[in-house]
N, C-alpha and C positions, 0 to 999 in steps of 0.2 A: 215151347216153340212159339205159342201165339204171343207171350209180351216180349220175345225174343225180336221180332218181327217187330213190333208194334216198336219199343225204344229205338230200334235203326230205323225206322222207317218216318220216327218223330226229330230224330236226331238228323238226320239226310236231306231231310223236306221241311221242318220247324213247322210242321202241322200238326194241328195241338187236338184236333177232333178225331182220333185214332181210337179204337178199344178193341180190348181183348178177351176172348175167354179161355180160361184153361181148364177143359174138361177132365174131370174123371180122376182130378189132386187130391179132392177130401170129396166131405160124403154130400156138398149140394148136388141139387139135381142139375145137370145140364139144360131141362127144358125151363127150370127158375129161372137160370141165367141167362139165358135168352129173353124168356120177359122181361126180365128186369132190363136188358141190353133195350129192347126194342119203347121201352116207355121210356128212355130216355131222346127218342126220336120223334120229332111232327110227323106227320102220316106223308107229308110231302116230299120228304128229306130221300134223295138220292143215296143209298147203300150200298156199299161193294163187302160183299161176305167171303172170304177169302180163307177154305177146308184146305188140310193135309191131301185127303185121298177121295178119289170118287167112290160111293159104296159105304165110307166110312159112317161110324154112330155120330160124328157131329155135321160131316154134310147133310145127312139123312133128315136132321133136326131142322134143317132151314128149308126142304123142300116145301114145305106150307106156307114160307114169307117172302118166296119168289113173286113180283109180279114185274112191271116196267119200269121200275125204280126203287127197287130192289134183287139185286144181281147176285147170286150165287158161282164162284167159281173154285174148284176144287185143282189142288196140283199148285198152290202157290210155291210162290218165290221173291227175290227181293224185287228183281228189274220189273216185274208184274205192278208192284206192291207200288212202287216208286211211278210208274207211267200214271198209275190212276190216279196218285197223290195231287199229281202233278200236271192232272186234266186243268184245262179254262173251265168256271164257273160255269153252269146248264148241262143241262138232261144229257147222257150221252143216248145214242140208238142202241138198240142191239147189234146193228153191224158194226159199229165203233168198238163194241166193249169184245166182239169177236175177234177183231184186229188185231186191240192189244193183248188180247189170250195169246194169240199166230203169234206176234211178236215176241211174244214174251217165250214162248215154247223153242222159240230160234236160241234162245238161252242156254239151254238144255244141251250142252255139247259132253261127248267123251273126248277131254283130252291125247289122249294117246293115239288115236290115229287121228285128232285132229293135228296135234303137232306131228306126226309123221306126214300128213298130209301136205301142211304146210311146207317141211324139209322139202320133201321131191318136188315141191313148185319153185324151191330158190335152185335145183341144178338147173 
């Protein structure tokens, strides 16, 4: 799923500073992978961390590298993935990076009674 993400999201944006990790495929440890992820980063570098599921073992793993420029968000998706891509250079706030979460969450439609919805607006 995460270089699933990562090639559309490089391939969409031509953003070349994208990575991935895929937990739990062979027998590295997830918390290696994380080091390794994070020494390839200045201490100053803006991160957007980007989990399957909130509760999950690889969100749980980035609790400790939260701080103000370093963001944690669990429940990804593309249009998510693509707004932050696709941020202007500098810091975002935390109310910015809350935003795009909202927005991004407006993504999250059920078809079915959405297009039923839509029908009974065209009589």
């Amino acid at each position: 799923m995460a270089d699933g993400l990562k090639d559309t999201l490089q391939f969409l944006s031509a953003m070349e500073n994208v990575s991935a990790i895929s937990a739990y495929i062979d027998e590295t440890l997830i918390e290696d992978q994380i080091d390794k992820l994070f020494n390839e980063f200045d201490e100053e570098d803006e991160i957007f961390i980007l989990t399957d599921m909130l509760g999950g073992s690889v969100n749980q793993k980035f609790f400790g590298r939260m701080n103000d420029h370093v963001h944690v968000i669990c429940g990804m998706n593309l249009p998510l993935a693509l707004t932050l891509a696709l941020q202007p250079e500098g810091r975002l706030t935390a109310a910015q990076v809350a935003d795009i979460v909202a927005e991004a969450r407006n993504q999250l439609i059920y078809m079915n009674t959405y297009q039923q919805s839509e029908n009974d607006d065209d009589e």
